[in-house]
N, C-alpha and C positions, 0 to 999 in steps of 0.2 A: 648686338647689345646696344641699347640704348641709355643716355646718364643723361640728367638737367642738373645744371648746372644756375647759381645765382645770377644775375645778370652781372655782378661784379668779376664773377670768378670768370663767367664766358666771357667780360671784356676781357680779362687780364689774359686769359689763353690765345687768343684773338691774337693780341697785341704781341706774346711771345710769338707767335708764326708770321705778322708783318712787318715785326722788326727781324725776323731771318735766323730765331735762337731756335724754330725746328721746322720743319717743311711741313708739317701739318698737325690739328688740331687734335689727332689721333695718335703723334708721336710727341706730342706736348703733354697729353693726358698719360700715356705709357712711362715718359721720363716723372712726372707726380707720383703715381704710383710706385714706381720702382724706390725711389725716394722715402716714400711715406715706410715701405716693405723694411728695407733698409734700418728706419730711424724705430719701427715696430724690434727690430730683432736686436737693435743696438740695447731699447729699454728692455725686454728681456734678459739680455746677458747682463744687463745692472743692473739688477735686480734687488733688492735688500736680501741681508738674510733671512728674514724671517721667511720670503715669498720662494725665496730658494732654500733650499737647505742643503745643498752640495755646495755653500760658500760659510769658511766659520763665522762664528755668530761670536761677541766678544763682552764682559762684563767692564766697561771702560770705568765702574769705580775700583776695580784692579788694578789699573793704569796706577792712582794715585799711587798706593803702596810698591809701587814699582819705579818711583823716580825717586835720584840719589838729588844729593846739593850740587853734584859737582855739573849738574846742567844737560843732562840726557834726555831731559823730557824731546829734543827736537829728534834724536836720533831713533826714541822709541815710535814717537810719532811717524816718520817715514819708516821705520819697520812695518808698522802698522799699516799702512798703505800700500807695503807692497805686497805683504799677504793677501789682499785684498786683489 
């Protein structure tokens, strides 16, 4: 397989293998990748709900009628967070 690369991106990979952070241009390009796969499936799993819909989806002008005076809004707010 063959990839071109900008001449920016080819210095910087370059430069990763003569400063010693991989032994070659092909395991510099493998660690990017693997990286890129990685930060791909992270945005998947956080996903909003709409784009998922196995995550609940929440009507937050519900929220208002749901905080007291006595100062719960911080504790519904991390409930809410952790459902999430």
């Amino acid at each position: 397989m063959n990839i071109f690369l900008t001449p920016e991106l080819a210095r910087f990979v370059q430069s990763t293998v003569k400063n010693g952070q991989y032994r070659s241009v092909s395991e510099a390009v493998q660690a990017a990748l693997q990286l890129l796969k990685e930060q791909e499936a992270l945005v998947r799993d956080n996903s909003s709900p709409a784009i998922n819909p196995q995550k609940p989806s929440y009507d937050f002008s519900d929220l208002v009628g749901r905080l007291t005076w006595r100062g719960d809004a911080l504790e519904i707010q991390q409930n809410l967070r952790d459902e999430w």
